[in-house]
C-alpha positions in Angstrom: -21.9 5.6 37.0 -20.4 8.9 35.0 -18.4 6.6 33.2 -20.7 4.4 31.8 -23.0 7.7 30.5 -19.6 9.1 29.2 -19.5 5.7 26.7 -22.8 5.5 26.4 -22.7 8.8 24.8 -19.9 8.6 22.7 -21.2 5.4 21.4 -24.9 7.2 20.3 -22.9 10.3 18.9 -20.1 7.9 16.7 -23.3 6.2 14.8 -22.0 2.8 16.1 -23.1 -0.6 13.7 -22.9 -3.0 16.5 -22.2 -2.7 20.4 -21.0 -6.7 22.2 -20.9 -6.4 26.2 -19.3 -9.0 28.5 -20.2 -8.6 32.0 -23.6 -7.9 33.7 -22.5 -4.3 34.6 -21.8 -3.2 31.7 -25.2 -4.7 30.4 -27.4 -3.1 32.7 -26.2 0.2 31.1 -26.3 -0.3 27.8 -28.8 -2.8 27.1 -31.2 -0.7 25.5 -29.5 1.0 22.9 -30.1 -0.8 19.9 -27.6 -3.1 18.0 -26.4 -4.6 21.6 -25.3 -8.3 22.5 -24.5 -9.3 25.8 -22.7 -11.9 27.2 -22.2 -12.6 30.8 -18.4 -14.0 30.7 -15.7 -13.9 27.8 -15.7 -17.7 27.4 -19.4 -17.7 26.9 -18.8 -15.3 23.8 -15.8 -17.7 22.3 -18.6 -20.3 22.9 -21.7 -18.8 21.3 -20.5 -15.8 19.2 -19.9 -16.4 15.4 -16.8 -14.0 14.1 -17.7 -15.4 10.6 -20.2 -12.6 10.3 -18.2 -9.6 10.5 -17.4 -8.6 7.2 -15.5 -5.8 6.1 -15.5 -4.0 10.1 -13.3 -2.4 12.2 -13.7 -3.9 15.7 -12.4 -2.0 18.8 -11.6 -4.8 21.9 -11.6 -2.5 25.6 -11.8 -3.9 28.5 -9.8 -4.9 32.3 -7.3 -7.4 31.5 -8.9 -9.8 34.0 -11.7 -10.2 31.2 -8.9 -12.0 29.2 -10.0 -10.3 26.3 -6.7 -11.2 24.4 -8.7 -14.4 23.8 -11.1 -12.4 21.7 -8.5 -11.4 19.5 -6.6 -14.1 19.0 -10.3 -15.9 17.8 -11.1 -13.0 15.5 -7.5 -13.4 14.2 -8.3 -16.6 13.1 -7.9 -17.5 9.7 -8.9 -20.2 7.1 -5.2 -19.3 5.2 -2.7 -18.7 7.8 -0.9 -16.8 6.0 -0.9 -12.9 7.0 0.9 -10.3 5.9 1.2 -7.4 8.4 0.9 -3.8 8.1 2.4 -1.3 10.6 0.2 1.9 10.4 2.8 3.6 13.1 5.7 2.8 10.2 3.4 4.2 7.6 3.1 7.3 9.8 6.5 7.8 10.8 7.5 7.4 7.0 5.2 10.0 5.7 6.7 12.1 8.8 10.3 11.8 7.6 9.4 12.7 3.8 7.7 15.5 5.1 10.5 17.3 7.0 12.4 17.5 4.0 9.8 19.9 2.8 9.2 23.2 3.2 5.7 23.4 5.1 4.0 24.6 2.5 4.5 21.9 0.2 1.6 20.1 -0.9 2.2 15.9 -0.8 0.4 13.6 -3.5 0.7 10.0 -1.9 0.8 7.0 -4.5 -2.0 4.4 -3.3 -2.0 2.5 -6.5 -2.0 -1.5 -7.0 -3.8 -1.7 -4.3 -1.7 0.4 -2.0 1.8 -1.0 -3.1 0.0 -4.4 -2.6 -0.6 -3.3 1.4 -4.1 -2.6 1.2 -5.6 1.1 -1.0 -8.6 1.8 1.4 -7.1 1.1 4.8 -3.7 3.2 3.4 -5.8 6.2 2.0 -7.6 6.3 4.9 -5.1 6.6 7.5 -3.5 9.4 5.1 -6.7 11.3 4.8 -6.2 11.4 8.2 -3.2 12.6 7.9 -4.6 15.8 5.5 -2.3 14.7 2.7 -3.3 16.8 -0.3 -3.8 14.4 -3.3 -3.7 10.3 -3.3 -2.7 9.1 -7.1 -3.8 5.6 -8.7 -2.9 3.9 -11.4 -6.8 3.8 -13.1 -10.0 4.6 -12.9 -11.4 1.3 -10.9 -8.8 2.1 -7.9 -10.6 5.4 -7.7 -13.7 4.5 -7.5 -12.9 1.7 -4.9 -11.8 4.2 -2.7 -14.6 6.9 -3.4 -17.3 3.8 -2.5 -15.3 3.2 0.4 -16.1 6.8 1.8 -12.5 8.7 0.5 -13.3 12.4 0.0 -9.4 13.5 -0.6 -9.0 14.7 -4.1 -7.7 11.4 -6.5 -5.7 12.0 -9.6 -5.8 9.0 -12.3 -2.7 8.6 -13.5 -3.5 5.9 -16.2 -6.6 6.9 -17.3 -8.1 5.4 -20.2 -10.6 7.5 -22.9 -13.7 4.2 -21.9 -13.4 5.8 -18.0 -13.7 9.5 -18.5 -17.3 9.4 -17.6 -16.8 7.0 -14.6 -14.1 9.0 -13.9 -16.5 12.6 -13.5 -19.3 10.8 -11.6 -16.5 9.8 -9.3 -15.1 13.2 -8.9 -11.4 11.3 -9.8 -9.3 13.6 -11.7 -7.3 12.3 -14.9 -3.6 12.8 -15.9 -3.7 13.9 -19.3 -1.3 12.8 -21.4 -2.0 13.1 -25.0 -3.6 15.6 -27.6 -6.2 12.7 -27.7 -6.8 12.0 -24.4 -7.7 15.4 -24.0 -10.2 16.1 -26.8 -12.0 13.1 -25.6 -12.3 14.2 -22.6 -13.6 17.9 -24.0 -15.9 15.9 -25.8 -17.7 14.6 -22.9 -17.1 17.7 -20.7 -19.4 19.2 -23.6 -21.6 16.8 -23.6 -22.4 17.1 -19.8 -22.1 20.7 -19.9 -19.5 20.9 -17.3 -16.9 23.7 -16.9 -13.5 23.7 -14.9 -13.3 20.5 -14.5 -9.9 20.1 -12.7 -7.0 17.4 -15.0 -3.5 17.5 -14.7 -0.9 17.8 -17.7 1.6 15.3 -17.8 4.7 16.1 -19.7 7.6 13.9 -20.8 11.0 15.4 -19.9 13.1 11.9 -20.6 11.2 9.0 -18.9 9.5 9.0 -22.4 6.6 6.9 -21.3 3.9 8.8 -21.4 2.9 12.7 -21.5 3.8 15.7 -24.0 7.0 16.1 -25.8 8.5 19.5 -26.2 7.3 19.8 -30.1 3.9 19.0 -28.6 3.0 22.0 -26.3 2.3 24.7 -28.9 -0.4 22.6 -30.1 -1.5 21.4 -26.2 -1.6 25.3 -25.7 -3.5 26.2 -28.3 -6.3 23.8 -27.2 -6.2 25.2 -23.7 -6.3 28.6 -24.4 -9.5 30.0 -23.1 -11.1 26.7 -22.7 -13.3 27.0 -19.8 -14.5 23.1 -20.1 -11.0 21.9 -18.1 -9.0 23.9 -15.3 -5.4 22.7 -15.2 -5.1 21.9 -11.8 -1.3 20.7 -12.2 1.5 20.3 -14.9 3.8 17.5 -13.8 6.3 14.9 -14.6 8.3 12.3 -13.6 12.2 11.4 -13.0 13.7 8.7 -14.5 16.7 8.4 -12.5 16.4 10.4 -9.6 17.6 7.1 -6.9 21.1 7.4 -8.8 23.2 10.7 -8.7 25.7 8.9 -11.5 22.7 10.5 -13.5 22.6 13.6 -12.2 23.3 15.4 -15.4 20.1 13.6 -16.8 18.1 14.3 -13.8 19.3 18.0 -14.2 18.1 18.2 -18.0 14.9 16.8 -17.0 14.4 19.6 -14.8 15.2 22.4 -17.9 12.9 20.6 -20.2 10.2 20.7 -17.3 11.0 24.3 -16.6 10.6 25.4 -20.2 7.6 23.6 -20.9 5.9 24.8 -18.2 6.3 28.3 -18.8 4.9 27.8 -22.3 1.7 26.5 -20.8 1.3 28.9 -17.9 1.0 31.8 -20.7 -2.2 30.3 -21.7 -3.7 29.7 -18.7 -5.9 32.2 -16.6 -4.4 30.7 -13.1 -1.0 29.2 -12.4 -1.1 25.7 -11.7 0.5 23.3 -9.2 4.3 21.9 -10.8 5.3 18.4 -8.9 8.3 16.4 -10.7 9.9 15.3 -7.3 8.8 11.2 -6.7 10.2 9.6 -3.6 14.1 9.5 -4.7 13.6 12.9 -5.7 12.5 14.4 -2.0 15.5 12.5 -0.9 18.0 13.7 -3.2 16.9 17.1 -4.7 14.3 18.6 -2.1 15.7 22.1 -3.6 13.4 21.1 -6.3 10.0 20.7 -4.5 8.0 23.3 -6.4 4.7 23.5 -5.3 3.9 19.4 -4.2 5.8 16.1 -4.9 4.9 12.4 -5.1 5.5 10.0 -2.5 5.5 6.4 -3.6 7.7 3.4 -2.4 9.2 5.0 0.5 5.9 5.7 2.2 6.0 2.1 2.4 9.6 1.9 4.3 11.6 1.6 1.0 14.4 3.7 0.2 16.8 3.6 -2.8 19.4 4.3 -0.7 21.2 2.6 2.5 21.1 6.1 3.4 17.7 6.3 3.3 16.7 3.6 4.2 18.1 3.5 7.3 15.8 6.6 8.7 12.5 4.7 7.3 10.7 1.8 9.3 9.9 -1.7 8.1 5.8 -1.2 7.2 4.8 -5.0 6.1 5.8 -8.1 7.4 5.0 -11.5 5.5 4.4 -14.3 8.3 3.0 -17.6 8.2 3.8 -21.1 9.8 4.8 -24.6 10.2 2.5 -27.2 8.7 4.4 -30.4 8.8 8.0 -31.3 10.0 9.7 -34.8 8.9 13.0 -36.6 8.8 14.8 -37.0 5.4 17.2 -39.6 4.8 20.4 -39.2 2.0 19.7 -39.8 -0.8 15.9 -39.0 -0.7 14.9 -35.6 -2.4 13.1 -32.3 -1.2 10.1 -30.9 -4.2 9.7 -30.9 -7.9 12.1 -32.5 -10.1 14.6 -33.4 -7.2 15.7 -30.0 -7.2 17.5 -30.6 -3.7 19.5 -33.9 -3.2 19.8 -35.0 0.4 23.6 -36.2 1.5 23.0 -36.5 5.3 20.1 -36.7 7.9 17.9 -33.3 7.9 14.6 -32.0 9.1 12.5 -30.2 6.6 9.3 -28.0 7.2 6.8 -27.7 5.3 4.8 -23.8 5.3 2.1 -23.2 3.7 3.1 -19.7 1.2 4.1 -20.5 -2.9 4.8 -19.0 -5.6 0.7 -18.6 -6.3 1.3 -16.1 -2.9 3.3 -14.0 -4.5 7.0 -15.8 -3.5 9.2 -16.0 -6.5 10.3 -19.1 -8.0 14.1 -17.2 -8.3 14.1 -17.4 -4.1 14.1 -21.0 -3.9 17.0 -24.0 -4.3 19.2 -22.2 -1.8 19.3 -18.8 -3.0 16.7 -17.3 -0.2 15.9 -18.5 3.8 12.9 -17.8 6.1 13.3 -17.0 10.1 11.9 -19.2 12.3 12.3 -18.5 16.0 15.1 -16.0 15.1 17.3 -18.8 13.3 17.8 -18.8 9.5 15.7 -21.6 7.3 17.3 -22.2 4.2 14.4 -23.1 1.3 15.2 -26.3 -0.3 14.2 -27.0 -3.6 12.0 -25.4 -5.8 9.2 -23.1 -4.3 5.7 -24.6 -4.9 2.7 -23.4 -6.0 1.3 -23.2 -2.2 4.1 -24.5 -0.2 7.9 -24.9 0.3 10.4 -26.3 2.2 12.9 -25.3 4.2 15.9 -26.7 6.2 15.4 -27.3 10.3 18.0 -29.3 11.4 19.7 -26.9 13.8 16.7 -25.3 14.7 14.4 -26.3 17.6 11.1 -25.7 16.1 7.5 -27.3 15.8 4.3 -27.6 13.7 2.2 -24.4 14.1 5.6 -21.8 15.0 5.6 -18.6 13.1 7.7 -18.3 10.0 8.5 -14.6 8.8 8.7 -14.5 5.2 10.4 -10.7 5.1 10.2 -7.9 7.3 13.2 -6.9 9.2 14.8 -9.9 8.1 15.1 -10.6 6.0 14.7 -7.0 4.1 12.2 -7.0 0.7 15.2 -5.2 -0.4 17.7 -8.1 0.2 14.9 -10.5 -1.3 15.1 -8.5 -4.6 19.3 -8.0 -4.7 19.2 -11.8 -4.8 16.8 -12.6 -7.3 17.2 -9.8 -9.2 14.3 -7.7 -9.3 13.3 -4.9 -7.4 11.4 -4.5 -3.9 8.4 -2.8 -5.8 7.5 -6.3 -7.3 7.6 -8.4 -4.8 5.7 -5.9 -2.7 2.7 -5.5 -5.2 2.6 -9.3 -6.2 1.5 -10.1 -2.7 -1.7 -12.4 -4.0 -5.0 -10.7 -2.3 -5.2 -14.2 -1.0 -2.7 -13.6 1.9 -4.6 -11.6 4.7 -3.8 -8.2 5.9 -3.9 -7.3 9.4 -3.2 -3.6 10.0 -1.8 -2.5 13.1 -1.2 0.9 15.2 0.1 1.6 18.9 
């Protein structure tokens, strides 16, 4: 009886949207708070219940394991494209862990969430780092922001793409632009005026040899002179970013970059009536040079169980895992051919299945005709012929295997890493071209 007014408060005092019940006991104790649905046995709620309407919900299944409630899940799982891709929010933990022990613990951490969270998912990432009190998340532009500020993030966002047209989206938003150019910023003191808004916090981007964007050395007296005793902005940080930082052949590079940064930045901080927050460290860069933390760094790609190195790599976890499955198996004969443009020739008897994931997924073309290989029940697939739009096949002979069997796509194996060695590209495309087709499913102990 104490337990049931335990729930019943925690549900009232957690502002819960809906509340399902299976099980007459359970009923009787909750039936009249509002927003409740009862059902008396699980199969009469995989009978009656329609998972098409939650949208956009986070649905927590309890209950005794004699309520067979993993039948729930596996209904609610259900989906009209079977392929999934898989997110590990322990992995993304652990990562963010690992980065953070290189740091002194003072160190602030700006997390990159942009492309829609290195194509695993911005709001469900940014959240589960909010909860982790990181100190600043970073997107590309303005419209990732503003996703996540509708979505109910309150952790301070810096833009680091913003565009002059987004400046006012940007302030309604509470986002916070990189500023890279003389322009930039007198648009943006343009409309600072305009609103009659004072200390509004931007971040100086500076170009020590990536030269992509931000100020050049012959730049800053100017940048200065425009900052000096301007109460419209508040530079909030002065940044920039390595170009090389994964490879220590460039270490006298990386080392200049760190002297231009250094000089720049003392130039600036003259002008200004508080010292800001320096960050030039990206994920390589915690790896490799955590001597030169400064005040914050940037984690990007290794938040999301990348590393540059087989060092590092070994220390992170695997966060996303591609999966999908057998829609057809058939006998090919020689001489018959597998996809476009007989690609593959068949010279003996093979079995071919067909899975449902293409190139319009997010697959590249370059991993087809033999070059790449799925796992199916932990046995190597080799893809035959040319990778289709929505499909491809792959070679089951000496695999015992049947229509509907899971097919991993990368994961543990094979690596996103490996996938780009062979095609030659690197993990962060293939990772970010993920079409928002495939459904996530995120994950935690």
């Amino acid at each position: 009886e104490s337990l049931y007014t335990q729930v019943k408060q925690l549900l009232c005092q957690h502002n819960i949207d809906r509340i399902i019940t299976i099980g007459s006991t359970i009923a009787k104790h909750l039936n009249d708070l509002p927003n409740v649905i009862s059902f008396t046995t699980t199969q009469e709620f995989l009978k009656q219940f329609n998972t098409q309407s939650f949208q956009n919900e986070t649905l927590l299944v309890k209950g005794a394991r004699g309520f067979n409630f993993n039948e729930i899940v596996v209904l609610l799982e259900e989906k009209n494209h079977e392929t999934i891709l898989e997110i590990n929010l322990d992995a993304i933990s652990h990562n963010l862990n690992f980065y953070k022990s290189k740091l002194k613990p003072e160190t602030k951490i700006m997390v990159m969430v942009k492309a829609f969270g290195y194509g695993n998912g911005g709001f469900e990432i940014a959240k589960l780092l909010e909860h982790h009190k990181v100190n600043y998340l970073g997107v590309a532009f303005a419209d990732e922001g503003i996703e996540l500020r509708k979505a109910g993030i309150t952790t301070p966002i810096m833009v680091l793409n913003p565009e002059n047209s987004s400046f006012r989206a940007m302030i309604a938003y509470h986002l916070e632009p990189e500023i890279f150019s003389i322009m930039g910023l007198q648009a943006f003191l343009k409309i600072a005026q305009q609103q009659n808004i004072s200390q509004y916090p931007v971040h100086i981007k500076l170009d020590t040899g990536m030269h992509r964007l931000g100020f050049e050395t012959h730049q800053i007296s100017e940048l200065c002179g425009i900052l000096n005793n301007n109460n419209f902005v508040r530079v909030v940080s002065v940044f920039s970013h390595l170009a090389a930082s994964d490879n220590k052949d460039f270490d006298n590079f990386t080392q200049l970059q760190f002297e231009r940064f250094n000089a720049m930045f003392v130039q600036i901080n003259k002008v200004l009536s508080m010292q800001p927050i320096r960050h030039i460290l990206n994920t390589s860069g915690i790896f490799n040079y955590s001597e030169r933390q400064m005040e914050m760094v940037r984690l990007g790609i290794g938040l999301y169980g990348i590393g540059n190195s087989e060092q590092e790599c070994q220390v992170l976890e695997n966060v996303s895992t591609l999966k999908t499955i057998i829609s057809q198996i058939r006998d090919v004969a020689p001489q018959e051919s597998i996809g476009y443009s007989r690609k593959f020739l068949v010279t003996k008897n093979i079995r071919v299945a067909t899975i449902p994931i293409g190139y319009a997924d997010g697959i590249r073309r370059a991993w087809g005709n033999e070059k790449g290989f799925v796992i199916i029940n932990s046995q190597k697939a080799t893809i035959l012929g040319s990778i289709c739009m929505d499909m491809m096949m792959v070679d089951v002979t000496n695999i015992t295997c049947k229509t509907g069997d899971e097919v991993i796509i990368f994961g543990i194996n094979p690596k996103i890493t490996e996938m780009a060695n062979v095609i030659g590209t690197i993990p962060y495309e293939i990772l970010t071209g993920i079409s928002q087709r495939v459904k996530r499913i995120f994950y935690k102990s």
